[in-house]
N, C-alpha and C positions, 0 to 999 in steps of 0.2 A: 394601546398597542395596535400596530396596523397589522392586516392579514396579507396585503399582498406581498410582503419580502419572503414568507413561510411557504406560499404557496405558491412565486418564484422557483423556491428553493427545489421545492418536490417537483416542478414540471423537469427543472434542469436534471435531478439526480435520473429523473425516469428518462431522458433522451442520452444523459452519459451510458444508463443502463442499456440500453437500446443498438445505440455506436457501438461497445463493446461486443456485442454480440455478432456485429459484423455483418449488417443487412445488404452489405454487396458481395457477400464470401457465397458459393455456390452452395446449395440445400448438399446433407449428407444426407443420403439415403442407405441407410445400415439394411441388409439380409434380416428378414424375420428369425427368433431365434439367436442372432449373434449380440454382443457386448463390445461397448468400444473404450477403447481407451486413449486421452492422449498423445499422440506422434507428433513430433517434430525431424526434420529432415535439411540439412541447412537452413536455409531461411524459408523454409516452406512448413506450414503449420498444416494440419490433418488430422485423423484419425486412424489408429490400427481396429480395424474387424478382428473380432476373434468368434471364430466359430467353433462354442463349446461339445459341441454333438459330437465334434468330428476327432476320433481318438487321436491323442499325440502323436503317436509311434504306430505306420504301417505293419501289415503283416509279417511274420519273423522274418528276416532277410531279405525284406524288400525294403523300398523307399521309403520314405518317411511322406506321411498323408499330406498336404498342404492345409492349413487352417484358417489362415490368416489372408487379409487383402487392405491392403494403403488406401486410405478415401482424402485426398487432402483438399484442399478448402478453394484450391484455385480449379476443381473440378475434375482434377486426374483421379481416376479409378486403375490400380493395380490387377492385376492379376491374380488367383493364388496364390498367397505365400505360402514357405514351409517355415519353420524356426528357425531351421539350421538362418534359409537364407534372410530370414527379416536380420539374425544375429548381424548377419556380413554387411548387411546396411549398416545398422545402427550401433552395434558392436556388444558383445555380451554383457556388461556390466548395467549400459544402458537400458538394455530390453528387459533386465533382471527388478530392476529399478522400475521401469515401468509398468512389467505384468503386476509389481508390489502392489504399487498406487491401482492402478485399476480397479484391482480387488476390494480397496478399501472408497465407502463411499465421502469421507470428508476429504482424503486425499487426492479423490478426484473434483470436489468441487472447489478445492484451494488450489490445484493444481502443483503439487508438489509429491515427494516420492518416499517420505520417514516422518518419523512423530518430532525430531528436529525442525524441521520446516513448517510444524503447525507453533511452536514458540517464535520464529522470526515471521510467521504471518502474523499471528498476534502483535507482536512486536510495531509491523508495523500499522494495522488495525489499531494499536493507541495512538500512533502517532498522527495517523487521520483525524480520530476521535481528539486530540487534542485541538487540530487546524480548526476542526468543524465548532468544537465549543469554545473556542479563543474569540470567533464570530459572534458567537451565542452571547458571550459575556459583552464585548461590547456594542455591541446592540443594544441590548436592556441597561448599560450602564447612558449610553447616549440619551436613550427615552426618557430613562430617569429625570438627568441633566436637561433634557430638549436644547441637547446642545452636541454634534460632534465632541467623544471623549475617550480617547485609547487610555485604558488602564495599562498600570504596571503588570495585572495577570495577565491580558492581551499577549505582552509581551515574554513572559517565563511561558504559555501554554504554548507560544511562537518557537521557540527556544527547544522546548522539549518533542514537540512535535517535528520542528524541523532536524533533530541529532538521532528519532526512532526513526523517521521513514529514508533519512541517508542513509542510515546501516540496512536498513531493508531492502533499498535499492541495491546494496553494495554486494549482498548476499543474492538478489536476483541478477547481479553482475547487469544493470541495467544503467548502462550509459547517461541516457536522456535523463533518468531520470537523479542520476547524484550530481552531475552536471547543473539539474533545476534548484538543489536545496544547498549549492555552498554556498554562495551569496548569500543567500535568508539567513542560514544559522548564523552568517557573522556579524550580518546588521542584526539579527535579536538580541544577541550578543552584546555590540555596539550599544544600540539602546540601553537594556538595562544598565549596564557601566554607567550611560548619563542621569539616568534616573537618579542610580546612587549618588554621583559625585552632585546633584544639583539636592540632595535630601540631606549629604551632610552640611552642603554651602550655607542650606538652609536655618543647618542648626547652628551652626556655629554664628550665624549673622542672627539668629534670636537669640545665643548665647552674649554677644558681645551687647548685643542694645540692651538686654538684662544686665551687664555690667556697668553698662552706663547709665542705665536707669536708677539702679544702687548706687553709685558714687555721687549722681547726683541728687539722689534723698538723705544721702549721707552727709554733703556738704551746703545742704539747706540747714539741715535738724545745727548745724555746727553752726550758724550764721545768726 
């Protein structure tokens, strides 16, 4: 077994890891003491500051305290917010959604906002884990063989992999990405169908040379 495909593998996962993080996105620099959570803002990605120290609600009949400030990623730094106005950005349901997630810390590393969204990240967490050991399999079946050799599993791990991370995208409403897996699902698709249809051409063409093999020991033994 060779090592360098294995350790391909990992240099690549580790610079995927790296890009995503976004080494051209400007440093957040959060307030000692504050927490941040997730914002998004049209197409602008960031952070909301929340600064816990600072009470909700001003003194009786006055204004409401500002607590909050925007850090987004292209280097705009907001003002203090107050709730009322972060709501008027982003609009109440969403910021209700958000303070949710924040609080919870798998919610913020999946990036989603309900115990819902940890079953379609899973969801599609298999269907990676499928692509990535579809790979695994034939690999070690090729080495076996020392010969290029796509299995049939290849193909079903192809299959199921690519119909969990479609609905995953479809649920992150991510264009790019259900646009990348119709093709795939339909040639895995394709494929298996031919497997089948050449396993039964298969059988049947050893079924019939088995009939002719008996008629013709049958009309010797007769002779």
């Amino acid at each position: 077994m060779k090592w360098e495909p294995a350790a391909l593998m990992v240099i690549l996962l580790g610079l995927g890891v790296w890009l995503c993080k976004g080494p051209w996105n400007h440093e957040i620099k959060p307030r000692e003491g504050t927490r941040l959570v997730d914002l998004q803002i049209g197409p602008s990605k960031g952070y909301l500051e929340i600064d816990e120290k600072v009470a909700v609600n001003g003194p009786k009949g006055g204004p409401e305290t500002p607590r909050f400030r925007a850090l987004m990623r292209d280097g705009f730094e907001s003002q203090p917010l107050t709730e009322a106005q972060v709501k008027g950005m982003i609009g109440p349901e969403q910021f209700d959604a958000m303070m949710a997630a924040g609080s919870n810390w798998l919610f913020r590393l999946l990036k989603i906002t309900s115990w819902v969204g940890v079953s379609w990240v899973l969801l599609g967490f298999a269907g990676q884990f499928a692509f990535a050991g579809r790979m695994i399999v034939q690999w070690f079946v090729s080495e076996r063989e020392k010969q290029s050799v796509v299995p049939a599993s290849f193909w079903w791990m192809s299959l199921f992999g690519g119909m969990a991370v479609f609905a995953y995208f479809v649920w992150r409403q991510d264009i790019v990405g259900v646009l990348g897996q119709c093709s795939g699902v339909v040639i895995y698709a394709r494929n298996l169908k031919l497997i089948a249809k050449n396993k039964k051409r298969a059988e049947r063409d050893a079924a019939a040379a088995l009939e002719r093999e008996t008629a013709a020991g049958t009309t010797g033994a007769l002779s």
